[in-house]
DRENDO-1510 file (C-alpha; in Angstrom, 1 decimal, always signed):
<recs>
REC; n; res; u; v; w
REC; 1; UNK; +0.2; -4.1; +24.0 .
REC; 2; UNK; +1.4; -4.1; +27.7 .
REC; 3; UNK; +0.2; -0.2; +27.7 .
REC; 4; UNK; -2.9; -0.7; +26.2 .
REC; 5; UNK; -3.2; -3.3; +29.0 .
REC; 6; UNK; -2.6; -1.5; +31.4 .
REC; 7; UNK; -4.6; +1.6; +30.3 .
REC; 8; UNK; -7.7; -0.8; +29.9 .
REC; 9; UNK; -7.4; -2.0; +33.9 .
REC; 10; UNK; -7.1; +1.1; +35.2 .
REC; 11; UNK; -9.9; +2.7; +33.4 .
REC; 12; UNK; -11.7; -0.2; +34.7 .
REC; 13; UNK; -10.8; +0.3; +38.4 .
REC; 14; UNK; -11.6; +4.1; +37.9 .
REC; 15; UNK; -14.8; +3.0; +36.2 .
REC; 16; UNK; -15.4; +0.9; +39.7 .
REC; 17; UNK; -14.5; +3.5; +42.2 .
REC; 18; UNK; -17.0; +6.3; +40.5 .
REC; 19; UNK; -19.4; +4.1; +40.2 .
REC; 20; UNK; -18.9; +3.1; +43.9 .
REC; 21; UNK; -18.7; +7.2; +45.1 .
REC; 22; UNK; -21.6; +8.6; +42.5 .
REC; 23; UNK; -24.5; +5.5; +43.8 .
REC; 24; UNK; -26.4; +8.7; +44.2 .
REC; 25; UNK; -25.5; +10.7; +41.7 .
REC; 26; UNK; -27.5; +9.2; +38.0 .
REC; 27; UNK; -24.6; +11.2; +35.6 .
REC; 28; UNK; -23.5; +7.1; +35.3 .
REC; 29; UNK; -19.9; +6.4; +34.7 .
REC; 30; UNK; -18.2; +9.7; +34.3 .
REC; 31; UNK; -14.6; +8.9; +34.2 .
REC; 32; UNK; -11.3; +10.6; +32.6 .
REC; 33; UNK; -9.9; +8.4; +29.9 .
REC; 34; UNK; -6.7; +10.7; +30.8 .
REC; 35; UNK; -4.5; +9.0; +32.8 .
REC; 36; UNK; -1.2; +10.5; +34.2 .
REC; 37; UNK; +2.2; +9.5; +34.6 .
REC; 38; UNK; +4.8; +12.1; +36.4 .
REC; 39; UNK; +2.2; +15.0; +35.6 .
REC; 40; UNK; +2.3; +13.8; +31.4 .
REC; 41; UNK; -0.9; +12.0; +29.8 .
REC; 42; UNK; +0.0; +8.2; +29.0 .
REC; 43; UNK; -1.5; +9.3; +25.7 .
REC; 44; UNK; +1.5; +11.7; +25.2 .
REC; 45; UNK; +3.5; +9.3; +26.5 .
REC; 46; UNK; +2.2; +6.9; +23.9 .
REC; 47; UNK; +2.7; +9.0; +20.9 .
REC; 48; UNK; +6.0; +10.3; +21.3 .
REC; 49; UNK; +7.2; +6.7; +22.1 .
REC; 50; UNK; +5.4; +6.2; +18.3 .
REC; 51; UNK; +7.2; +9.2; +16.6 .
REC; 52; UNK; +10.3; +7.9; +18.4 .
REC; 53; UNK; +10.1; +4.7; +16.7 .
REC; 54; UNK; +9.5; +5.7; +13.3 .
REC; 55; UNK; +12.3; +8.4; +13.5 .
REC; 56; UNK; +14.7; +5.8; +14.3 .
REC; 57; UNK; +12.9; +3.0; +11.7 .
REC; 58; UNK; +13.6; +5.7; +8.9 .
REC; 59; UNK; +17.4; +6.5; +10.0 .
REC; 60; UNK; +18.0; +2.7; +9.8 .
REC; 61; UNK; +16.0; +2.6; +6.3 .
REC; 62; UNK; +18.5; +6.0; +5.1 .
REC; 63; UNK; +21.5; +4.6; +6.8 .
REC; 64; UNK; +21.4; +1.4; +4.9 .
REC; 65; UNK; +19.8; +1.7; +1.9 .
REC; 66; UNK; +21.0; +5.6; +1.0 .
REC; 67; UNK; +25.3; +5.2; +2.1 .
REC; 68; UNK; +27.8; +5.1; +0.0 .
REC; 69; UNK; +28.6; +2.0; -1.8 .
REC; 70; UNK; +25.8; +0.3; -1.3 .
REC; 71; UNK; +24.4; -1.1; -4.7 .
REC; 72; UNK; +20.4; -2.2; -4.3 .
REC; 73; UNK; +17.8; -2.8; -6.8 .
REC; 74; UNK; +14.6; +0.0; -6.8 .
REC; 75; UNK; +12.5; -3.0; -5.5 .
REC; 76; UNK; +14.4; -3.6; -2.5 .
REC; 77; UNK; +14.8; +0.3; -1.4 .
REC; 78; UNK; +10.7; +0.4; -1.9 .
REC; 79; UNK; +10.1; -2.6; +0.3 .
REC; 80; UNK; +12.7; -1.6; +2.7 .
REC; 81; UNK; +10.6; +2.0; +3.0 .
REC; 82; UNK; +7.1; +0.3; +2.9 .
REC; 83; UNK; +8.7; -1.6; +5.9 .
REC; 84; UNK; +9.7; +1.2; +7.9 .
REC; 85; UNK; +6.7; +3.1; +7.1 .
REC; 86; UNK; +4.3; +0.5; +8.5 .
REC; 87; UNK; +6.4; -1.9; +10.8 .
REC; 88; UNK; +8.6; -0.1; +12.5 .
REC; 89; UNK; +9.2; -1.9; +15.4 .
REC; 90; UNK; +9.7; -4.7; +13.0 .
REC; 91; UNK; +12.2; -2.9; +10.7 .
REC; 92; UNK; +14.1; -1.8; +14.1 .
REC; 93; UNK; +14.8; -5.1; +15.1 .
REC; 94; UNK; +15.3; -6.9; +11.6 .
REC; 95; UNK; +17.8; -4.4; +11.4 .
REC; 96; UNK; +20.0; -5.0; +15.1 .
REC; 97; UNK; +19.3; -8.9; +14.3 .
REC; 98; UNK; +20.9; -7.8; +10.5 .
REC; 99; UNK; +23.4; -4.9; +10.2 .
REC; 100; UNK; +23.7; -2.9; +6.9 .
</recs>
């Protein structure tokens, strides 16, 4: 949320400062939704911070419902994906609050 924040103000100064530099120019609000960070796109940034999550949401959901010795009903192991599928920051920290 704090990136999408922060993406949204700084579109809206760029917004402000074209719109202050093109008063002459009628091409209207012609900014670049790309904004980077250390020569990356925060849109790059963004989605491998995503894939990172879900990589590391699945390895908990293998890791403790896949390892040896551990006994758990069909249900569980299909809620326990379900979870990691579409929560994963969720899963992530139900799973450091709750070890396997």
């Amino acid at each position: 949320m704090v990136l999408l924040t922060t993406m949204h103000n700084l579109h809206q100064k760029n917004s402000n400062n074209n719109n202050n530099n093109n008063k002459n120019n009628n091409k209207g609000n012609d900014v670049n939704p790309i904004v980077p960070i250390f020569g990356i796109s925060m849109a790059v940034l963004v989605n491998v911070l995503d894939l990172a999550i879900g990589l590391l949401a699945l390895y908990f959901y293998f890791k403790c419902n896949w390892a040896k010795g551990i006994n758990k009903k069909v249900g569980e192991k299909i809620l326990h994906f379900f979870a990691a599928c579409f929560c994963a920051p969720c899963y992530i920290a139900y799973h450091i609050a709750v070890p396997c």
